[in-house]
DSSP file (Angstrom, degrees, kcal/mol; ACC not computed):
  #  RESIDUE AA STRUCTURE BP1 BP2  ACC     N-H-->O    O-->H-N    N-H-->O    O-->H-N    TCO  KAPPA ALPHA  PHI   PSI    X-CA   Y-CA   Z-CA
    1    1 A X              0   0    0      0, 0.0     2,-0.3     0, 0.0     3,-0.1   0.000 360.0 360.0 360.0 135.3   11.7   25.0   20.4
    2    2 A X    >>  -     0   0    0      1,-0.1     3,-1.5     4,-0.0     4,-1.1  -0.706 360.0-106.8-104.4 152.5   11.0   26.6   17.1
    3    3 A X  H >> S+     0   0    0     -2,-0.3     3,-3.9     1,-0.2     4,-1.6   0.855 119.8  62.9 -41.2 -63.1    8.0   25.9   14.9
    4    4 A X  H 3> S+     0   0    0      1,-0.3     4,-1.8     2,-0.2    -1,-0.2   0.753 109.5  42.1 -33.9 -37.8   10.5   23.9   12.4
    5    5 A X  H <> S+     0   0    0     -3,-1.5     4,-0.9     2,-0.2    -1,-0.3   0.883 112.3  55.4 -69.8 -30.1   11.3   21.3   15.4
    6    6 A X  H << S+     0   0    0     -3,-3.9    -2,-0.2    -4,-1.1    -1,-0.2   0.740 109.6  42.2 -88.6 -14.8    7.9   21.3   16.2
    7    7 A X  H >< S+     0   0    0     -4,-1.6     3,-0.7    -5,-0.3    -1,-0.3   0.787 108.3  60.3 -73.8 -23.2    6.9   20.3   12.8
    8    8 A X  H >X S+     0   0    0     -4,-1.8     4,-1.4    -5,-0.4     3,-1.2   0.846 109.6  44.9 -55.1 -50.9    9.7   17.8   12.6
    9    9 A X  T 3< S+     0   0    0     -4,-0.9     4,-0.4     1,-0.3    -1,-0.2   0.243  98.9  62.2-111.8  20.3    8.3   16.0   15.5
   10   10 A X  T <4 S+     0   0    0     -3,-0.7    -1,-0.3     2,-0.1    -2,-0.2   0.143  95.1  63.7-105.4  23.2    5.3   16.0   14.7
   11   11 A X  T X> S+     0   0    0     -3,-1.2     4,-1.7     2,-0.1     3,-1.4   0.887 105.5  51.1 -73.4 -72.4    6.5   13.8   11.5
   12   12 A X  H 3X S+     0   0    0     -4,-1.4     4,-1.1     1,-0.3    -3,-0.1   0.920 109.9  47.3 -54.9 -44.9    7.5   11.2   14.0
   13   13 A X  H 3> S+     0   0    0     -4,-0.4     4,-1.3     1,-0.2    -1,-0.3   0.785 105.5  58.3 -84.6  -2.9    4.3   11.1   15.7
   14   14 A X  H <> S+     0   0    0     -3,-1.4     4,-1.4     2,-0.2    -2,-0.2   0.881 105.3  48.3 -82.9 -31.8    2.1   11.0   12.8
   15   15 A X  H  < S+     0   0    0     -4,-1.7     4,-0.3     2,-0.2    -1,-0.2   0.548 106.7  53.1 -74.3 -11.0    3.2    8.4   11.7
   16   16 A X  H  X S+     0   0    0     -4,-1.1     4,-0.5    -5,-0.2     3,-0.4   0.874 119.4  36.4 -88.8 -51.9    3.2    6.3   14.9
   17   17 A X  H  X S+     0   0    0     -4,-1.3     4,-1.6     1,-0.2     5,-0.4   0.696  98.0  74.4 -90.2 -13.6   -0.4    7.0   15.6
   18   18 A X  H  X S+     0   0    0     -4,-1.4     4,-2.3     2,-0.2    -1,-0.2   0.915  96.0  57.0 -67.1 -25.8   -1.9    7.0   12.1
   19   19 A X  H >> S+     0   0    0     -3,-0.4     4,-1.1    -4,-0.3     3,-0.5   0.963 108.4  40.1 -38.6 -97.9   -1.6    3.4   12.1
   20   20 A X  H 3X S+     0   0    0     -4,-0.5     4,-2.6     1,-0.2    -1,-0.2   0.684 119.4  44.4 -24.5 -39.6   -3.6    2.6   15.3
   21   21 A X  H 3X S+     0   0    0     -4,-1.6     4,-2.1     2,-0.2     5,-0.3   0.881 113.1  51.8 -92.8 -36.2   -6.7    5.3   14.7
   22   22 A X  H XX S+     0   0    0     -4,-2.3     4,-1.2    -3,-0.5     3,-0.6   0.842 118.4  40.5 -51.7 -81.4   -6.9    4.2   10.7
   23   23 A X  H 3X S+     0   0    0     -4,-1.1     4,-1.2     1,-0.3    -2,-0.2   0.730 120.0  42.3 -40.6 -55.6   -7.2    0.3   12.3
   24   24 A X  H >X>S+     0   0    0     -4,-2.6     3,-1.6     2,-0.2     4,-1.4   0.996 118.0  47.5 -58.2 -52.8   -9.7    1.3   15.4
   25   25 A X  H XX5S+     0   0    0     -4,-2.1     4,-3.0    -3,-0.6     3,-1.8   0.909 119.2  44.7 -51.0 -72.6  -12.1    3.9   12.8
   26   26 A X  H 3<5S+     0   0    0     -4,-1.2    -1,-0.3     1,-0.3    -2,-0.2   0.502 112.8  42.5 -78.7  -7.4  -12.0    1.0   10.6
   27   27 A X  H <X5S+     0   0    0     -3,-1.6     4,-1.0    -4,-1.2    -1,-0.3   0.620 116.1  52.0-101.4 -13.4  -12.8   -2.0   13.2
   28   28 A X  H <X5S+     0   0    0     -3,-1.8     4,-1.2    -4,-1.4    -2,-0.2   0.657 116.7  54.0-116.6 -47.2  -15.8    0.5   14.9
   29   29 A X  H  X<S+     0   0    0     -4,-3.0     4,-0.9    -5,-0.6    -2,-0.2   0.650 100.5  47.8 -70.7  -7.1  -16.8    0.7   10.9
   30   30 A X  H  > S+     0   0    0     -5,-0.4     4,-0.7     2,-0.1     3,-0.3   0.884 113.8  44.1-111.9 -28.7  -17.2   -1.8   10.0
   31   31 A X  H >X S+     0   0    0     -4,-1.0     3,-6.4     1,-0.2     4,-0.5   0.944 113.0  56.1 -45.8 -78.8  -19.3   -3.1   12.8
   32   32 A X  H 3< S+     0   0    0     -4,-1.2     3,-0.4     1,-0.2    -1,-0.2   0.648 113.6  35.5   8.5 -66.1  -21.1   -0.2   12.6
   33   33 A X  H 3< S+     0   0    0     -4,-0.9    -1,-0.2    -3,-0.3    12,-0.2   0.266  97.4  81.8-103.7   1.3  -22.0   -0.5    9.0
   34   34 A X  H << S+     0   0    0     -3,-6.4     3,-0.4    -4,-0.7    -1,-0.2   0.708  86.2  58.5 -88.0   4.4  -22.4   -4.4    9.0
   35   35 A X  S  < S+     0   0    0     -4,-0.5     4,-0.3    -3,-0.4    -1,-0.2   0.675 109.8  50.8 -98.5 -34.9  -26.1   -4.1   10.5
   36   36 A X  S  > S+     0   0    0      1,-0.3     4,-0.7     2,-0.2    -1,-0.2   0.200  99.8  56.3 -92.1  21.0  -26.8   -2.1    7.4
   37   37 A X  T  4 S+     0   0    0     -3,-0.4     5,-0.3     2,-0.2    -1,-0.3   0.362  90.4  72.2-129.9   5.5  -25.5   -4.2    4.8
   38   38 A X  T  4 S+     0   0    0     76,-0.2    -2,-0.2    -3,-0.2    -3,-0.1   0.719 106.9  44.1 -68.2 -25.3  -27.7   -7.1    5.7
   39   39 A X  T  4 S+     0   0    0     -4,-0.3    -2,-0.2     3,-0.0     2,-0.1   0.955 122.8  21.7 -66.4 -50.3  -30.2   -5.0    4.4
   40   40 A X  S  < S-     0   0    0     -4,-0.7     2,-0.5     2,-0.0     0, 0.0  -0.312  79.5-112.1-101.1 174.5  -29.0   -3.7    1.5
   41   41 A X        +     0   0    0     -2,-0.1     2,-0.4     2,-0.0    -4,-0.1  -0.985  58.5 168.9-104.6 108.3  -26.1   -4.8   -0.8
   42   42 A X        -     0   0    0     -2,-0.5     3,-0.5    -5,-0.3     2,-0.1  -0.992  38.4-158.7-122.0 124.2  -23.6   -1.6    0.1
   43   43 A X  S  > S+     0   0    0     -2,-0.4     4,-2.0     1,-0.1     5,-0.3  -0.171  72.3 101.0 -42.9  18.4  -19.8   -0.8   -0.6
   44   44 A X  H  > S+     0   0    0      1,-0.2     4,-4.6     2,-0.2    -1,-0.1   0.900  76.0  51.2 -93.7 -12.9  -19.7    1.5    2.0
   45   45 A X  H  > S+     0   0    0     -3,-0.5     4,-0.8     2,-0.2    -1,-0.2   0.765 112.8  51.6 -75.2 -28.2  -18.0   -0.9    4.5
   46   46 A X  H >> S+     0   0    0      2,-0.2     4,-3.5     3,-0.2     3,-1.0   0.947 107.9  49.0 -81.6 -41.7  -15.3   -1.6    1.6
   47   47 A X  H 3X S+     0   0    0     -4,-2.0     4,-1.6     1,-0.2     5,-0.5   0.987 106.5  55.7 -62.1 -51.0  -14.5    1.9    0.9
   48   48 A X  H 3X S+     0   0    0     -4,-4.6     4,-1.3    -5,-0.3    -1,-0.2   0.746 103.0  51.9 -35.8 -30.8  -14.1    2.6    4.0
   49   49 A X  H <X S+     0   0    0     -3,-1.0     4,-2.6    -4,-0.8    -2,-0.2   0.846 117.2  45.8 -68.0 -47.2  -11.5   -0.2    4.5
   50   50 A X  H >X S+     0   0    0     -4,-3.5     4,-1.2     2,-0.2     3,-0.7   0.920 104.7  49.4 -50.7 -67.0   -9.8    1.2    1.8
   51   51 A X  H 3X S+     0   0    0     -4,-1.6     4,-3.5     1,-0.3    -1,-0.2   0.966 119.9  44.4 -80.8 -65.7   -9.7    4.9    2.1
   52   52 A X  H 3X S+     0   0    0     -4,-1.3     4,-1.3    -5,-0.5    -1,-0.3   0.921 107.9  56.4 -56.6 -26.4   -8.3    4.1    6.1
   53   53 A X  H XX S+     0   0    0     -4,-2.6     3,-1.7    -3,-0.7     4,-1.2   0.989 105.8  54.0 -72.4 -48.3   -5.7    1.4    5.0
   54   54 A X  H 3X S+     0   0    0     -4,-1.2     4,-1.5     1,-0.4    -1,-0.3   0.687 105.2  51.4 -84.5 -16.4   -4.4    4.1    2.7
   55   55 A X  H 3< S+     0   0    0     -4,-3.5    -1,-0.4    -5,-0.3     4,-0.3   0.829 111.9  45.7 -92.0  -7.5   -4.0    6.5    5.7
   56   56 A X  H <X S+     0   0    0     -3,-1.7     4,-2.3    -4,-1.3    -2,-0.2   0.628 113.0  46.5 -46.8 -34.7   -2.1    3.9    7.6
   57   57 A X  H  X S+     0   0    0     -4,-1.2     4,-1.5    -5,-0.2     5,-0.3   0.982 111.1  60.6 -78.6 -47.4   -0.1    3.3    4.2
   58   58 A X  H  X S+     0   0    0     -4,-1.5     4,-2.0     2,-0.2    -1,-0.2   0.717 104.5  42.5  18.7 -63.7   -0.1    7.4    4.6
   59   59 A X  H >> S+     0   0    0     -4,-0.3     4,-2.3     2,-0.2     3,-0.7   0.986 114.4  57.8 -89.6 -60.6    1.9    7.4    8.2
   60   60 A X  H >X S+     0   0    0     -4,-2.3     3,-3.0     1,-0.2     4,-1.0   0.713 112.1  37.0 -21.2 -89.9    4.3    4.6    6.6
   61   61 A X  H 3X S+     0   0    0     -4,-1.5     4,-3.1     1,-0.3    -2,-0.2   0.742 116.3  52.1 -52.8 -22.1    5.1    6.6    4.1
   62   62 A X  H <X S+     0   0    0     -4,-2.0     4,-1.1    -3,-0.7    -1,-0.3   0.916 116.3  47.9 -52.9 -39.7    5.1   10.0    6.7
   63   63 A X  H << S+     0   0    0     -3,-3.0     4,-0.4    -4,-2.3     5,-0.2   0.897 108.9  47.6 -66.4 -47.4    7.5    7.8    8.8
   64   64 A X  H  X S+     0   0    0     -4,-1.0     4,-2.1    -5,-0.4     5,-0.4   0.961 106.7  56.7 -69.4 -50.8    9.8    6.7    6.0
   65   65 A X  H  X S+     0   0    0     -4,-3.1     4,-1.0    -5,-0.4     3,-0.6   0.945 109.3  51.2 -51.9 -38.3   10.1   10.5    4.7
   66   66 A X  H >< S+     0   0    0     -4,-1.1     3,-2.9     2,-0.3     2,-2.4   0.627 109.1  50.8 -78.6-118.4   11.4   11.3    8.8
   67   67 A X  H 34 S+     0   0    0     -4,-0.4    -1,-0.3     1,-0.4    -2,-0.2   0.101 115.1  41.4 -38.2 -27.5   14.0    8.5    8.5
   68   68 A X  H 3< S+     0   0    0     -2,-2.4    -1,-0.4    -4,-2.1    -2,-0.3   0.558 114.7  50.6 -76.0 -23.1   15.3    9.9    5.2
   69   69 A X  S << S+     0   0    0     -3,-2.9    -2,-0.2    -4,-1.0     3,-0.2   0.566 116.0  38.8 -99.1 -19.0   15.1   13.3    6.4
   70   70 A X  S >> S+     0   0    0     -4,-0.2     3,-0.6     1,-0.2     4,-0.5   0.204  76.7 107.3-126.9  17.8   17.2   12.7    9.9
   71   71 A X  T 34 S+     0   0    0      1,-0.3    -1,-0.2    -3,-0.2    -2,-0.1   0.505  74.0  53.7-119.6  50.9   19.7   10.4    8.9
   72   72 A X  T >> S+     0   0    0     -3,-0.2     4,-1.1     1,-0.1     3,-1.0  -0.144  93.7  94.5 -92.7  15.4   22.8   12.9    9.0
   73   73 A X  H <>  +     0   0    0     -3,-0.6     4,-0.5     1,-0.2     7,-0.3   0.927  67.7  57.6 -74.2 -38.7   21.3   13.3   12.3
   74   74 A X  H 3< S+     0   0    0     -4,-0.5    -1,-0.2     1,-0.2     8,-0.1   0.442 103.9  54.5 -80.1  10.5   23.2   11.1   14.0
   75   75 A X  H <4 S+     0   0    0     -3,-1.0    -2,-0.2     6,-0.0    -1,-0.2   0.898 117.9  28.7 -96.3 -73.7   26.3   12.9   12.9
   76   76 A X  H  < S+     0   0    0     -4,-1.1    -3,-0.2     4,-0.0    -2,-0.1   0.994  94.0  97.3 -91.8 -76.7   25.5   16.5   14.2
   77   77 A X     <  -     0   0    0     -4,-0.5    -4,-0.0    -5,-0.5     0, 0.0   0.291  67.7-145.4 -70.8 146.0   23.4   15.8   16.9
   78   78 A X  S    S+     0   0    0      1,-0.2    -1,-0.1     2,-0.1    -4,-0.0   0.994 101.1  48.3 -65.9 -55.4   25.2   15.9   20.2
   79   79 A X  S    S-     0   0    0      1,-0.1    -1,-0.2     2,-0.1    -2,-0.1   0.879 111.6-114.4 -40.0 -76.6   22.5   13.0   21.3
   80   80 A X        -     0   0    0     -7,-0.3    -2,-0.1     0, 0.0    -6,-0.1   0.252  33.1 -97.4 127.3  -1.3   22.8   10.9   18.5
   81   81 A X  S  > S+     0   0    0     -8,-0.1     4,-1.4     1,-0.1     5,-0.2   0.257  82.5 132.7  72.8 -33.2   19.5   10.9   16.8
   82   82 A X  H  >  +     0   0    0      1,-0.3     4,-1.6     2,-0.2     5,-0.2   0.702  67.5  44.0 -27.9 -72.7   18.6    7.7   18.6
   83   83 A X  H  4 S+     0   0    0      1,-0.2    -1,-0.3     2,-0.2    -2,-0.0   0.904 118.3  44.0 -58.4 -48.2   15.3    8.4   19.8
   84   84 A X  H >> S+     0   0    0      1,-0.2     4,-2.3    -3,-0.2     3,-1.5   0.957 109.0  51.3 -75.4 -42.5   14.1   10.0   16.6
   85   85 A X  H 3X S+     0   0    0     -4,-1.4     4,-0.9     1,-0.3    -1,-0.2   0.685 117.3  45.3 -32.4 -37.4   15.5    7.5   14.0
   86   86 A X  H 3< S+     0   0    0     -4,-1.6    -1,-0.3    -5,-0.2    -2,-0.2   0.041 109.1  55.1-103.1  30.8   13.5    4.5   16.3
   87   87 A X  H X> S+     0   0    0     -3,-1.5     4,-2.6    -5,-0.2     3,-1.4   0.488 113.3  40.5-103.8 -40.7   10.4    6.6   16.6
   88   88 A X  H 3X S+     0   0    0     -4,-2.3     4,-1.1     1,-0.2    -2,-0.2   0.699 117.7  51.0 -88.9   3.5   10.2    6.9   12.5
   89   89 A X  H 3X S+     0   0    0     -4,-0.9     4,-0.5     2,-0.1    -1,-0.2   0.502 104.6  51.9 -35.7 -31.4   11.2    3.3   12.2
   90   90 A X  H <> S+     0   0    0     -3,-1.4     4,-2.2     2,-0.2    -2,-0.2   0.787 108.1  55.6 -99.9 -11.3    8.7    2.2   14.5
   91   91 A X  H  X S+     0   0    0     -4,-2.6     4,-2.1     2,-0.2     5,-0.2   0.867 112.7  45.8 -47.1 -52.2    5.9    4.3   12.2
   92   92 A X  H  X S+     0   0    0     -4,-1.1     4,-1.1     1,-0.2    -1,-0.2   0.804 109.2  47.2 -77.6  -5.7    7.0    2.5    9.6
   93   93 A X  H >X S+     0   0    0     -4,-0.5     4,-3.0     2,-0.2     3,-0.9   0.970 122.9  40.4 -81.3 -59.0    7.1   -0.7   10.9
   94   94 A X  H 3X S+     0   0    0     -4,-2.2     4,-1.0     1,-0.3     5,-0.2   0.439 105.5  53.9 -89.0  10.2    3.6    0.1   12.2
   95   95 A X  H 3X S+     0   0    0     -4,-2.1     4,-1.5     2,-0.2    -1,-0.3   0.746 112.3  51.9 -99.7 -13.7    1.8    1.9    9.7
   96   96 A X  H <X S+     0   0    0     -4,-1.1     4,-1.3    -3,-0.9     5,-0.3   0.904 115.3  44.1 -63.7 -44.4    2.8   -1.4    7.2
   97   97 A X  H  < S+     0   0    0     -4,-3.0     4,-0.3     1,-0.2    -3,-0.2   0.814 111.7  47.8 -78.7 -16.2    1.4   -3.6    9.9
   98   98 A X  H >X S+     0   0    0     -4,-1.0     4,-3.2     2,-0.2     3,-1.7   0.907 115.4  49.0 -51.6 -69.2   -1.9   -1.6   10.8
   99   99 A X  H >X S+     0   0    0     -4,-1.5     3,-1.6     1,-0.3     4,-1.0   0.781 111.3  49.2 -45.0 -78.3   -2.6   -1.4    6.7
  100  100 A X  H 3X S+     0   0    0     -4,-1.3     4,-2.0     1,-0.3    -1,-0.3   0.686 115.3  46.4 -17.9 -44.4   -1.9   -5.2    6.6
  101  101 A X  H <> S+     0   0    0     -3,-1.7     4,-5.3    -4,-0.3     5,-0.3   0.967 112.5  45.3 -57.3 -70.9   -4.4   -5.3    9.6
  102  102 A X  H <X S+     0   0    0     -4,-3.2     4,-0.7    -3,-1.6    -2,-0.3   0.607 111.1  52.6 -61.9 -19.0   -6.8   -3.2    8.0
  103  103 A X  H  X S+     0   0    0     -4,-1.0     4,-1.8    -5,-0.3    -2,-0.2   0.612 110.9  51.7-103.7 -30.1   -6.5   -5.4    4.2
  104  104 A X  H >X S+     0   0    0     -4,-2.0     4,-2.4    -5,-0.4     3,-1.2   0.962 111.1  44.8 -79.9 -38.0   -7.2   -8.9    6.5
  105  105 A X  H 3X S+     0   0    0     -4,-5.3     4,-2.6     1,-0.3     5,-0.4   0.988 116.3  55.1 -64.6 -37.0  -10.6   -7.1    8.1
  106  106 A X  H 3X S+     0   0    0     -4,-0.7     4,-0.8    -5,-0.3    -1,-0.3   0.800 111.0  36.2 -37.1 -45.8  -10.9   -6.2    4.3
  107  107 A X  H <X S+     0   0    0     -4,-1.8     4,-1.4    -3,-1.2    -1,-0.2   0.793 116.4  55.2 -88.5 -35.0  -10.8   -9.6    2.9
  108  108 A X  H  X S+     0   0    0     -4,-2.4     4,-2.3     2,-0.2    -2,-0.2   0.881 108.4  48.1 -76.5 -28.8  -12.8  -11.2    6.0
  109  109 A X  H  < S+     0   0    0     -4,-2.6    -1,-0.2    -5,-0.4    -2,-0.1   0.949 117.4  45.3 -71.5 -43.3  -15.9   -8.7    5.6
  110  110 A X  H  < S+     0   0    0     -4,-0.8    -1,-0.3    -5,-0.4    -2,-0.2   0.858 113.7  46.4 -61.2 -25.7  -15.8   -9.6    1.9
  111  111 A X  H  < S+     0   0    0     -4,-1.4     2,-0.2     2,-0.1    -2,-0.2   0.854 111.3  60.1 -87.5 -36.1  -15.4  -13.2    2.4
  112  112 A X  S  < S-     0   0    0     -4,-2.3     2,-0.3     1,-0.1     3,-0.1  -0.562  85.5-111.0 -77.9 138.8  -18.3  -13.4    5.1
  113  113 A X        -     0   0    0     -2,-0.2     3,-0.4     1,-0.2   -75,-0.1  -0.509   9.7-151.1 -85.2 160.3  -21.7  -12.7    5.1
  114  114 A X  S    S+     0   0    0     -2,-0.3   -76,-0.2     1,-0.3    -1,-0.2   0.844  96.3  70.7 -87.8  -9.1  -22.5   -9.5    7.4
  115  115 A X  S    S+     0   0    0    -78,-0.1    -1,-0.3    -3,-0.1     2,-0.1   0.851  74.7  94.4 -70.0 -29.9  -26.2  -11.7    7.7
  116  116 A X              0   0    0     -3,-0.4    -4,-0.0     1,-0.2     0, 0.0  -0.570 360.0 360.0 -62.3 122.8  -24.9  -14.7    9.9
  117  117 A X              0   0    0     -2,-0.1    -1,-0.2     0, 0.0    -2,-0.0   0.175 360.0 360.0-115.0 360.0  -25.5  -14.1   13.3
């Protein structure tokens, strides 16, 4: 395997996992950071939601560039492309639904107060 392939496939898996680690960092932050914002009034819980939903929007868009980038693939390669065309599909599929994820814990932290227990 030559670096170029191994950069190629690591397109497809960057985009399948940024989803999932943006959505866990951000559900482990925002607990985290909800013990301190009963104290204080802090943004920090919201920038945070942000800045990870946009590296989930991130791996979409990493995914979407690999589906544009491989599909003469299925022409030339003696496989078919298959595998890689549903790996950067299923990035995009899942780095839209992770952000989406990451925008409802967004809206519920805002909506709640982090003082009810």
């Amino acid at each position: 395997m030559t670096e170029a392939e191994g950069n190629a496939k690591l397109l497809y898996w960057a985009g399948v996992a940024l989803g999932p680690i943006a959505w866990g960092l951000n559900l482990q932050g925002i607990y985290v950071l909800a013990h301190f914002s009963c104290e204080t009034t802090r943004v920090s819980g919201t920038i945070v939601s942000v800045v990870l939903a946009i590296v989930a929007l991130a791996g979409t868009a990493i995914s979407a560039r690999a589906v544009r980038r491989s599909a003469g693939a299925e022409w030339v390669d003696a496989q078919g492309g298959g595998p890689r065309s549903f790996m950067a599909w299923l990035g995009v599929g899942m780095g839209a639904l992770f952000a989406l994820v990451i925008a409802n814990q967004l809206a519920a932290s805002l909506l709640i107060s982090p003082c009810l227990r």
